[in-house]
N, C-alpha and C positions, 0 to 999 in steps of 0.2 A: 539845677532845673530838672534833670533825671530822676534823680530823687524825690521832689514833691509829685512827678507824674506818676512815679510807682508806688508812693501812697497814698494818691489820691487814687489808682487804678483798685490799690487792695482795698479803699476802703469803698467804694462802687458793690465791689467783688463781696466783701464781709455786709452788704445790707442786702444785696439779690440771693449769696450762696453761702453764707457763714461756712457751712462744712469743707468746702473749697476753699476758701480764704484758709483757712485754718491750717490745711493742708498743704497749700502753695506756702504757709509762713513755716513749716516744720520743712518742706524740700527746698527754701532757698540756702543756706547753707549748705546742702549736699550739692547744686547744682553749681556753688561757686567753689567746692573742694576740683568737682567734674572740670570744671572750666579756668585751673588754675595751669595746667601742663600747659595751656591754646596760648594762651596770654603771655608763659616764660618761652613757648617757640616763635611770636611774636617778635618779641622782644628781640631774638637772638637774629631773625633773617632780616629783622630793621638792622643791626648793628653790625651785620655782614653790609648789606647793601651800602653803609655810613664807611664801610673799609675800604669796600671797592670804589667806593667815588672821591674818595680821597688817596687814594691809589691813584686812580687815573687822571687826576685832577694834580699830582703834582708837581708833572713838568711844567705846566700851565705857572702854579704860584714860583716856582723857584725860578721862569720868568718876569715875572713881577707881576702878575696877573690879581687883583685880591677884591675879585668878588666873589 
């Protein structure tokens, strides 16, 4: 669904400002090279948070706890 809203936005964009359009179609590749580190740090403090809570959740299951 993201996807057709941000082509339907470019193609709004490509009938009001073609030079714009044009322009946002050549900077979105640089803006998701930009926005590739956000995404792997992301990642990494989700799958900390995923360590710590099954860290602290283990005495709980090796009681028999299993939700």
């Amino acid at each position: 669904m993201t996807f057709v809203l941000v082509v339907f936005v470019w193609c709004l964009v490509a009938i009001v400002a073609w030079p714009l359009a044009l322009l946002l179609l050549l900077l979105m590749p640089l803006l998701w090279l930009i926005s590739l580190p956000f995404v792997a740090l992301g990642v990494v403090i989700q799958a900390t948070f995923a360590l710590m809570k099954a860290i602290l959740f283990l005495p709980a299951r090796l009681l028999g706890y299993r939700g």
